[in-house]
C-alpha positions as CSV (number, residue, x, y, z in Angstrom):
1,X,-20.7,16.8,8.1
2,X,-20.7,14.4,10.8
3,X,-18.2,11.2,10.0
4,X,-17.5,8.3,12.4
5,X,-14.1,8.3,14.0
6,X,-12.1,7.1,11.0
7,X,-8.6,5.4,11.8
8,X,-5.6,4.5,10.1
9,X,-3.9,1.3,10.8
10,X,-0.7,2.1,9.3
11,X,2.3,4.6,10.1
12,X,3.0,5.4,6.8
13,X,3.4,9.5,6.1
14,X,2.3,8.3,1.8
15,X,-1.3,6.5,3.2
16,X,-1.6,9.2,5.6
17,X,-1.2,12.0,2.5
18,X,-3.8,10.2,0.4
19,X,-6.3,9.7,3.1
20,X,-5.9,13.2,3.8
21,X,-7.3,14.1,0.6
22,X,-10.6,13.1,1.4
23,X,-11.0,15.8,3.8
24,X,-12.4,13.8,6.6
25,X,-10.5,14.0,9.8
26,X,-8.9,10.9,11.0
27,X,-6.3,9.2,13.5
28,X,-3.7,7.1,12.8
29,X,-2.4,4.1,15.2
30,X,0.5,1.5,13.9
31,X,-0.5,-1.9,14.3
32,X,2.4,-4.0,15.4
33,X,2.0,-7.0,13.0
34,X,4.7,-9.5,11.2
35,X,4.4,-8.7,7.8
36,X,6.1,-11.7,6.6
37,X,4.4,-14.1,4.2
38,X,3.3,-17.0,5.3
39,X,4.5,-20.4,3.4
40,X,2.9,-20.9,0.0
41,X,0.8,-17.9,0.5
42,X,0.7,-16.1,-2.9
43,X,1.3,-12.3,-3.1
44,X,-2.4,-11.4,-3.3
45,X,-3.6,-13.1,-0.2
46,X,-0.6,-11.9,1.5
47,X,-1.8,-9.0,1.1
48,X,-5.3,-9.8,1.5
49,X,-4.5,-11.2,5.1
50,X,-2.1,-8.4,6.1
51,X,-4.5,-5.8,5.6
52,X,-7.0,-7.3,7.6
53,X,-4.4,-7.9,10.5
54,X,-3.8,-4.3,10.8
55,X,-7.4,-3.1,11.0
56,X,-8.0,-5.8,13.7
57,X,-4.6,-5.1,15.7
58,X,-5.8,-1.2,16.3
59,X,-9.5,-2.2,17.0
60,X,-9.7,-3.3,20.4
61,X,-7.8,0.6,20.8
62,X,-10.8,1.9,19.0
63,X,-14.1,0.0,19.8
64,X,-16.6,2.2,17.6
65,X,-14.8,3.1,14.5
66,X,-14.0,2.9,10.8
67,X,-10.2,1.5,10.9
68,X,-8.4,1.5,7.5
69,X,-5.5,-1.0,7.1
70,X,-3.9,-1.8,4.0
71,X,-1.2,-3.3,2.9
72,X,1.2,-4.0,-0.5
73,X,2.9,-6.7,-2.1
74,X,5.2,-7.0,-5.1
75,X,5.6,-9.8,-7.2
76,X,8.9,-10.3,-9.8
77,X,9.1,-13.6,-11.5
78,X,7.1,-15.4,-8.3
79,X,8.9,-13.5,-5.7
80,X,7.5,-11.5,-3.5
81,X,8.9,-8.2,-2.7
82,X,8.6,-6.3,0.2
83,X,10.5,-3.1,1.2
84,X,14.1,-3.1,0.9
85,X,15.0,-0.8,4.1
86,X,18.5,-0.8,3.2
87,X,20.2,0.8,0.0
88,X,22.0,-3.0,-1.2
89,X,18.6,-4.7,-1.0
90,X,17.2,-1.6,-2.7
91,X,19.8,-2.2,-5.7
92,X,19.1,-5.6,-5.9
93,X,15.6,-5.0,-6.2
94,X,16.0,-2.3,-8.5
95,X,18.1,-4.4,-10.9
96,X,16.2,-7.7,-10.8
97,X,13.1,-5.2,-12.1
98,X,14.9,-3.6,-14.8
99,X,13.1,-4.5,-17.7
100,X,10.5,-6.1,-16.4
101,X,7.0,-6.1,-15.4
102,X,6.6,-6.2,-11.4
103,X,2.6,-6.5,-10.4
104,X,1.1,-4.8,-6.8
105,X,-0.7,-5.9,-5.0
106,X,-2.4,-3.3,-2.8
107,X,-5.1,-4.5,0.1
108,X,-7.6,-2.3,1.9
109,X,-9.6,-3.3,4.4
110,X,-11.8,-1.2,6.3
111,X,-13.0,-2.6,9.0
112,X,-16.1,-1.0,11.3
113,X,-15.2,-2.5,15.0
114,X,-18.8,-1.6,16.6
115,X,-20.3,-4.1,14.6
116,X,-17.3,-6.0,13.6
117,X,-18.5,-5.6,9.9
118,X,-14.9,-5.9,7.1
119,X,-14.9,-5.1,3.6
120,X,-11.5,-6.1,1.9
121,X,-10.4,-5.6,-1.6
122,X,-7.1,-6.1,-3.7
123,X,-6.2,-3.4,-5.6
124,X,-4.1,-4.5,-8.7
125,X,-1.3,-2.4,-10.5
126,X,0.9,-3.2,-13.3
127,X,4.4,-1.7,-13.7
128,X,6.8,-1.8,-16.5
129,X,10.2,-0.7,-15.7
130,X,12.6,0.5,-17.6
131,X,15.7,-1.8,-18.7
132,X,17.9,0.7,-16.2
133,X,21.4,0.9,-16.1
134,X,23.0,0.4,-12.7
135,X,24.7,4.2,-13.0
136,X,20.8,5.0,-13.2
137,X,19.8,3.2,-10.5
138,X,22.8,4.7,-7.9
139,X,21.8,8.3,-8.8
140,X,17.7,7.4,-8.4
141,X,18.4,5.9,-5.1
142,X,20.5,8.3,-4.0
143,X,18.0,10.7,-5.1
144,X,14.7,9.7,-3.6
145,X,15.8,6.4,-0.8
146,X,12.5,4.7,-1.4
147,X,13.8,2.1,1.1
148,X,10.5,2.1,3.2
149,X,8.2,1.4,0.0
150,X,7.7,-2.1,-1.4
151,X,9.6,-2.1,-4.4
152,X,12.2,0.1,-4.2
153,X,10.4,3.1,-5.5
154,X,8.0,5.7,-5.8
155,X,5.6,6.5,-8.3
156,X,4.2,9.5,-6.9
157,X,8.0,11.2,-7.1
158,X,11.0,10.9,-9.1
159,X,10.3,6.7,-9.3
160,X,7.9,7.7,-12.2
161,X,11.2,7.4,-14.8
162,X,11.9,4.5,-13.8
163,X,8.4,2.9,-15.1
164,X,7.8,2.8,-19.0
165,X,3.9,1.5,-18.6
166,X,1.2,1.4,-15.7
167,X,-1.6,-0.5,-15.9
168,X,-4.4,-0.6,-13.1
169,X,-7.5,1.3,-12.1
170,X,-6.6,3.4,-9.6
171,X,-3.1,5.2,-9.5
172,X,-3.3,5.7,-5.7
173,X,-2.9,2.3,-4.7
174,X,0.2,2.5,-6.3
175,X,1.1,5.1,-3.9
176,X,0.0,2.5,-1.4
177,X,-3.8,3.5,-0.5
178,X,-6.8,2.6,-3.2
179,X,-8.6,5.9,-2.4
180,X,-11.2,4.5,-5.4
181,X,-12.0,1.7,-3.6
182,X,-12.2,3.2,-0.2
183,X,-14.3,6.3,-1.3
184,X,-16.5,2.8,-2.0
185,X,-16.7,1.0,1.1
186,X,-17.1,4.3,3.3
187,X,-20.2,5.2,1.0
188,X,-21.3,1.7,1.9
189,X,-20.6,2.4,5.8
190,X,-23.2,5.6,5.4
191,X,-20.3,7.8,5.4
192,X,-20.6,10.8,2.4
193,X,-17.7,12.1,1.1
194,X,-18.7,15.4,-0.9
């Protein structure tokens, strides 16, 4: 089949792994964006607004192409969470969720930059963690070092005992890439998957 050039706005190895099972060949370029919230921004635009910056920060590299940028938000209690990056902020994060219920928020925006046409969506996930002990939390951590994903784990590997309930429609945006609602847009764009 013949696809537009489809690109990745995002140097993440987990996006990369889902996009890749959608069997359509694809680049990847990282957009250099701050990816701190603005003031009184909520999680969900956050997001919203991130996602969109990425795709647009790779497009003048890519001036006839699908780009894909998404990004992910955690909110606790009104606080967002973004990735740790070291092991103490992952233990603090780790034990301010214990217990509780943490939503994600996970963006995509795919953006076509020959006709400068965007789709963006928020993806919306649910977790309930487990009330974990900090012994628990060590030998996780030391297990998997999620520090690089928002949240300070990982669904898609060992992070699953950590979470007693998931709620959401599509598991992947978890992972950090809504395949559901990119399969979507790309059907909009003309582009067939199977």
């Amino acid at each position: 089949m013949n696809h537009p050039l489809l690109v990745l706005a995002s140097s993440s190895i987990y996006r990369s792994e889902l996009l890749a099972r959608l069997r359509i060949p694809f680049a990847t370029a990282t957009p250099d964006v701050d990816e701190r919230p603005l003031p009184d921004e909520s999680a969900q635009q956050t997001s919203w607004r991130l996602s969109r910056t990425k795709a647009q920060a790779v497009s003048a590299l890519y001036p006839d192409a699908l780009i894909i940028g998404s990004d992910q938000v955690a909110l606790l209690d009104k606080q967002q969470l973004g990735k740790p990056l070291t092991h103490n902020n992952a233990v603090q994060q780790l034990r301010a969720m214990r217990g509780k219920t943490v939503t994600f928020y996970t963006a995509l925006t795919l953006l076509n930059s020959r006709t400068n046409e965007m789709q963006t969506e928020v993806a919306i996930n649910i977790v309930h963690y487990r009330d974990l002990s900090d012994d628990q939390i060590e030998n996780y951590l030391q297990i998997e070092k999620p520090y690089h994903c928002a949240g300070s784990s990982k669904s898609e590997g060992l992070g699953i005992a950590l979470i007693s309930k998931l709620e959401g429609d599509d598991p992947n945006a978890l992972v950090g890439l809504p395949i559901i609602l990119l399969v979507n847009m790309l059907l909009k764009q003309g582009v067939a998957i199977i």
